[in-house]
C-alpha positions in Angstrom: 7.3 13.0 -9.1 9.0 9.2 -9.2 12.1 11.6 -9.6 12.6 12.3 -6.1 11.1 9.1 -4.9 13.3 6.8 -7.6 16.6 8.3 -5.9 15.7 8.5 -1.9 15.3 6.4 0.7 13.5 8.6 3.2 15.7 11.7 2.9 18.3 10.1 2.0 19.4 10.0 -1.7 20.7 6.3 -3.3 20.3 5.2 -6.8 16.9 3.5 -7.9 18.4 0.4 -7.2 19.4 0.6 -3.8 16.2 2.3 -2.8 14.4 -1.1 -4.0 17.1 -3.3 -2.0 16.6 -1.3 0.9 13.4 -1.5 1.2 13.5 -5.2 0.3 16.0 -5.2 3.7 13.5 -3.2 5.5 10.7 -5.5 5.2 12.5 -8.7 5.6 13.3 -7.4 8.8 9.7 -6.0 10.0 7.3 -8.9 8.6 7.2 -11.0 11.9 5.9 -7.6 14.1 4.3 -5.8 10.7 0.7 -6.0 11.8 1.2 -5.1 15.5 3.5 -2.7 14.8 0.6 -0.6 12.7 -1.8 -1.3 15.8 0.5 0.4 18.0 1.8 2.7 15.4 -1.5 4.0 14.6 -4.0 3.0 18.1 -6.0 0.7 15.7 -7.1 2.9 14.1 -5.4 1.1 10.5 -7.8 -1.6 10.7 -10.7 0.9 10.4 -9.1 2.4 7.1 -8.5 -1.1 5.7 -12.2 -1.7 6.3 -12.8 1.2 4.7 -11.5 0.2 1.7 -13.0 -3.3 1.5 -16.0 -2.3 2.1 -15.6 0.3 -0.9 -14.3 -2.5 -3.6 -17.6 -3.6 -3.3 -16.0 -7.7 -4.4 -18.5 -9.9 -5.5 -18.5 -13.9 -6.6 -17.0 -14.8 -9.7 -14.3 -11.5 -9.5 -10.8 -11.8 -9.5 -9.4 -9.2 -7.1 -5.9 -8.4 -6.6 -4.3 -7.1 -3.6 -1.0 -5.6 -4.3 1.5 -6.0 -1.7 -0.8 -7.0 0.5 2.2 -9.7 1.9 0.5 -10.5 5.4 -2.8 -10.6 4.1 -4.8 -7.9 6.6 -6.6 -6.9 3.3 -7.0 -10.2 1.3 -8.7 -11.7 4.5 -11.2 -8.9 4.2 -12.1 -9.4 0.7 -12.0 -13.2 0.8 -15.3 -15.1 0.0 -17.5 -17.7 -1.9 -16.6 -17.9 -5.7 -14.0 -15.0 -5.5 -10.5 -15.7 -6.3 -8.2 -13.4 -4.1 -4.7 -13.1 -5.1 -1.8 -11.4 -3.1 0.9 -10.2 -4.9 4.4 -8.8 -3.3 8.3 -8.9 -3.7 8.6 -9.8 0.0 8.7 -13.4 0.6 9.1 -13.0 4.3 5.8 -11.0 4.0 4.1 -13.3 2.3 4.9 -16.3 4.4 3.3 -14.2 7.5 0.4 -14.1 4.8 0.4 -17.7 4.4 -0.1 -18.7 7.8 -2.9 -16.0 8.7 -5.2 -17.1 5.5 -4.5 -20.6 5.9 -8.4 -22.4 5.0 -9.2 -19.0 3.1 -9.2 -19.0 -0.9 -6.1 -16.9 -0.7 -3.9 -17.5 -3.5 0.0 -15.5 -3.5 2.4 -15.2 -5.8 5.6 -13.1 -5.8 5.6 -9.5 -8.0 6.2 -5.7 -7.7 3.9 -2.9 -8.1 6.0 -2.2 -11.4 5.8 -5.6 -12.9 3.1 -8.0 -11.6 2.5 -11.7 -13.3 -0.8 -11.3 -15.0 -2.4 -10.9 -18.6 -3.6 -7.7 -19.7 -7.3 -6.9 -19.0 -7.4 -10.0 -16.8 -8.6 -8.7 -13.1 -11.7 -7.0 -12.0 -10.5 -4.9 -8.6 -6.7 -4.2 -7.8 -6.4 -3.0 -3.7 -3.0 -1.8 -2.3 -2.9 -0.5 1.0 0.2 1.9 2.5 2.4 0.0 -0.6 2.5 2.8 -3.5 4.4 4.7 -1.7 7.0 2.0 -1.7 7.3 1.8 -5.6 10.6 3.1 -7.0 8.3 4.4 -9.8 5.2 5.2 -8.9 3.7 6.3 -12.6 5.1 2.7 -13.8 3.2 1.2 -11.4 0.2 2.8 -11.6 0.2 1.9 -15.4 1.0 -1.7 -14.3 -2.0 -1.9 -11.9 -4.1 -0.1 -15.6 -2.6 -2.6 -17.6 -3.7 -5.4 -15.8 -7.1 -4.3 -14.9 -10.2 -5.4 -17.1 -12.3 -2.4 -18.7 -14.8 -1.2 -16.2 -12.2 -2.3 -13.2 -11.3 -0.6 -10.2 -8.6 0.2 -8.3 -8.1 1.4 -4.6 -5.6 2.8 -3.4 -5.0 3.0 0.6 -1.9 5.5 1.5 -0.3 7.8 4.1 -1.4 11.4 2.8 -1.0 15.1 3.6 -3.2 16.0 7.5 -5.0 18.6 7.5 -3.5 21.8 8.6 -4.8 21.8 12.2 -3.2 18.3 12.8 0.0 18.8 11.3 2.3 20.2 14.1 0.5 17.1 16.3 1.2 14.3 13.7 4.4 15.7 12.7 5.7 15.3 16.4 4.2 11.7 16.7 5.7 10.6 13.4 9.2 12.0 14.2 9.6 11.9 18.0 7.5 8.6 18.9 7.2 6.2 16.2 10.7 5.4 15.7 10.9 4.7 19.5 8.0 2.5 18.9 9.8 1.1 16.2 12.9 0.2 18.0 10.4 -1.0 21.2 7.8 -3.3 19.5 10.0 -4.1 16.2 13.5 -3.7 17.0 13.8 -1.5 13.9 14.2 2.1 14.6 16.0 2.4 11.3 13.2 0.9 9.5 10.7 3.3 10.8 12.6 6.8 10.2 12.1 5.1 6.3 8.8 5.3 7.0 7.9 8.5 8.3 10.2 10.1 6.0 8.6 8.6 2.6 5.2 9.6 3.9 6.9 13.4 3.5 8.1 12.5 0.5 4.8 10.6 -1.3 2.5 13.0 -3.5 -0.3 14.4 -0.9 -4.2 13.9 -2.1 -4.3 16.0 -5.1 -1.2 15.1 -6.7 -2.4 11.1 -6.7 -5.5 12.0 -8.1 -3.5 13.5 -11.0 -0.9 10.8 -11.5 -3.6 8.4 -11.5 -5.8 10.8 -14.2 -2.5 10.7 -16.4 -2.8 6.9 -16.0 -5.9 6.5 -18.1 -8.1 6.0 -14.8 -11.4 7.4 -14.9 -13.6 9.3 -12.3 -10.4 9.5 -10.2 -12.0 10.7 -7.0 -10.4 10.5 -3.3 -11.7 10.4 0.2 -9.7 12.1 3.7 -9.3 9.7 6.5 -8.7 10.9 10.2 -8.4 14.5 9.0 -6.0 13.5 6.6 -3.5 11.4 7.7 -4.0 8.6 5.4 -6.5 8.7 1.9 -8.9 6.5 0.2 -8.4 6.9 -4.0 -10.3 4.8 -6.1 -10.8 5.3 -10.1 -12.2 3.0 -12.8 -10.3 1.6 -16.3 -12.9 2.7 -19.0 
């Protein structure tokens, strides 16, 4: 599966290399209007999903929880608390500097990784979150043995990401994604370009049941996953034995 999503860039094939520079470009571009841009993108309705996840990391005092990149720090805001150590880590620096800002006076710590190769000791992090950001790894599997490797026994992980609608929806979402969210793009952003990228990796991301199985061949246990809004995103979550 990182095959196909190691050589494109939407549907457009490049080396592994370029994919990762280009989406480097495309957030350095996006980070000032990121946030509004998924209000608009989505109605809001984002901000309901990311809830949905905190709420099911179930973070407590004295846990070190890592969001992965989680640059403007929507989701480390949410899990931020009394003797918790919340850590954002993401390639983008102009991400991360939105991040800043918006958790300053939070214990929000953030330090500059990839999903592939994050700056932490084995075994040394109770939760790992990453919302709509797998999807944007050159190589998914590596990451998702990163995120194992880095997780202490009994961890969990949570994964937030676009996924397959159900079959009702499809002709609906499929019209919205191709025929207004690039105009959106271009309107709120000023990145039309940026947003094709992002409707097209959706298409080209493993749907609900092939996560679940890439995750299961990562050593994660009672893998399980969640549709939200019939589908058009997905809550995973599976423990490190």
């Amino acid at each position: 599966m990182s095959g196909a999503l190691s050589t494109s860039f939407g549907f457009q094939s490049v080396t592994p290399e370029e994919r990762e520079a280009r989406i480097r470009q495309v957030f350095e571009a996006v980070a000032p209007r990121y946030d509004l841009m998924n209000d608009v993108m989505s109605l809001g309705i984002h901000r309901l999903w990311k809830r949905r996840m905190a709420d099911a990391a179930h973070v407590a005092a004295g846990q070190v929880i890592v969001d992965l990149a989680g640059g403007t720090g929507d989701i480390a805001r949410l899990l931020a608390g009394a003797g918790r150590q919340v850590v954002v880590c993401d390639p983008s620096e102009a991400m991360m500097a939105v991040g800043r800002r918006r958790c300053a006076g939070l214990a929000v710590d953030f330090v500059t990784g990839t999903a592939e190769a994050m700056p932490f000791a084995d075994a040394s992090v109770d939760t790992v979150t990453i919302a709509f950001g797998l999807r944007n790894a050159t190589r998914p599997e590596t990451a998702l043995a990163e995120i194992h490797r880095v997780l202490k026994p009994g961890g969990r992980f949570l994964c937030l990401e676009f996924s397959r609608p159900w079959a009702w929806l499809r002709p609906f979402y499929d019209a919205w994604s191709f025929l207004v969210i690039p105009r959106l793009g271009a309107w709120v952003a000023g990145q039309p370009a940026a947003y094709d990228y992002l409707v097209e990796s959706i298409r080209r991301f493993p749907d609900q049941r092939e996560l679940m199985a890439l995750m299961v061949c990562a050593g994660f246990k009672d893998v399980e996953w969640c549709d939200l809004s019939a589908g058009i995103a997905c809550l995973h979550r599976g423990w490190k034995a």
